[in-house]
C-alpha positions in Angstrom: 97.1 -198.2 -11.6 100.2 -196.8 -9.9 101.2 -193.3 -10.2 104.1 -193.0 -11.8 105.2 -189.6 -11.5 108.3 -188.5 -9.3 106.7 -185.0 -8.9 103.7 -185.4 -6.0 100.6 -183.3 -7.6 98.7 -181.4 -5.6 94.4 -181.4 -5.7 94.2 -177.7 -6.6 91.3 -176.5 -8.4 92.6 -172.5 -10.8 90.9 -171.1 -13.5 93.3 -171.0 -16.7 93.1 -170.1 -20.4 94.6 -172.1 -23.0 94.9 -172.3 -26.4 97.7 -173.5 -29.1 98.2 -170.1 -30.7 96.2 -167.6 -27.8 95.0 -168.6 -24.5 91.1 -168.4 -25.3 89.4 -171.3 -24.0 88.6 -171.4 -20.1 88.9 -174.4 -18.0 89.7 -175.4 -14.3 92.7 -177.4 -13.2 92.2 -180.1 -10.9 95.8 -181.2 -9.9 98.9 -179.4 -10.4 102.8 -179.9 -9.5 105.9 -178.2 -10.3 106.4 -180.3 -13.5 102.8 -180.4 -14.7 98.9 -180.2 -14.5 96.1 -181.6 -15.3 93.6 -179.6 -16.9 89.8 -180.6 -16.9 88.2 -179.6 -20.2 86.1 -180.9 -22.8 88.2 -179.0 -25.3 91.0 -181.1 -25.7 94.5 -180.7 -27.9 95.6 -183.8 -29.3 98.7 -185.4 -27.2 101.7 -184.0 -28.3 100.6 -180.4 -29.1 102.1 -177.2 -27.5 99.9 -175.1 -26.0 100.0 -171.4 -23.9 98.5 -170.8 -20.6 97.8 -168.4 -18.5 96.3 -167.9 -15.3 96.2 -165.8 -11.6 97.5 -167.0 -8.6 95.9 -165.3 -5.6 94.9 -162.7 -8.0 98.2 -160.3 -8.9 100.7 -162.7 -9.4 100.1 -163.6 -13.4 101.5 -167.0 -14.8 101.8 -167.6 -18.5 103.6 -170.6 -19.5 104.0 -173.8 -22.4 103.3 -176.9 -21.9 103.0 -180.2 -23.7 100.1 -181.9 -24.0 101.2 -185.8 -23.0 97.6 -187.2 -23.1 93.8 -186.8 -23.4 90.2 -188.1 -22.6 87.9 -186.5 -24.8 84.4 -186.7 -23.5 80.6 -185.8 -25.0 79.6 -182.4 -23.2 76.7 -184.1 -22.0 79.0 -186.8 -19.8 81.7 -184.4 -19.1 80.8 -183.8 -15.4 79.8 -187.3 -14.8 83.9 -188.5 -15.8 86.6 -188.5 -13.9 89.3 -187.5 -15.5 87.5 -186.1 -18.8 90.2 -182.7 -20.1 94.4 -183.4 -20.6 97.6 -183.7 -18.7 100.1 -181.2 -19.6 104.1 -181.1 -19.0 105.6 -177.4 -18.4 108.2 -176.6 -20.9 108.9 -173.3 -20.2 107.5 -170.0 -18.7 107.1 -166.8 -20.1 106.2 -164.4 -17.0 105.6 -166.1 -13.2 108.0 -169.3 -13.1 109.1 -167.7 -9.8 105.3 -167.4 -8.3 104.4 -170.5 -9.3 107.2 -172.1 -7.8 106.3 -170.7 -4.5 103.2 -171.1 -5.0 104.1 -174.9 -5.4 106.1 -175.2 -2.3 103.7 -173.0 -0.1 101.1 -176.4 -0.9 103.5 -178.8 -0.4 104.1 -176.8 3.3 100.5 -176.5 3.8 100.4 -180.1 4.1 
């Protein structure tokens, strides 16, 4: 299937914390872009839901932002490594602290390659 995204993503594995109310749960993202991420997790929100995350690039600069969750693959835990794409994509909607470091951040990948 064709990607149909405008926005290139970039294969770039962060921790984060998410939640819908508090950033609690711990996952790992695997692609991210301006726009958007994916986040691989066997906690899943249901598409549509708003949800907080936070996380550290290169270790001072914090991020915390909300996103939209636009769709997820809910896996067993026992199968979760074995699946591709088992956790949810994610749209940005806004940031609270770091828009300007993660757009940097962003465009210091897309330099890199």
């Amino acid at each position: 299937m064709a990607d149909k995204r405008d926005i290139k993503r970039h294969k770039k594995r962060l921790a984060v914390r998410f939640g819908i109310d508090e950033a609690t749960r711990v996952a790992f993202t695997e692609d991210i872009s301006l726009t958007g991420m994916f986040i691989k997790t066997a906690n899943v929100c249901p598409p549509n839901t708003k949800i907080k995350i936070e996380f550290s690039i290169m270790s001072d600069m914090h991020v915390v932002l909300e996103a939209r969750v636009m769709w997820a693959k809910k896996v067993p835990q026992n199968l979760f490594h074995l699946v591709k794409k088992s956790g949810m994509g994610v749209r940005i909607l806004h940031f609270s602290t770091g828009e300007d470091h993660f757009r940097q951040y962003c465009e210091s990948i897309t330099a890199d390659r």
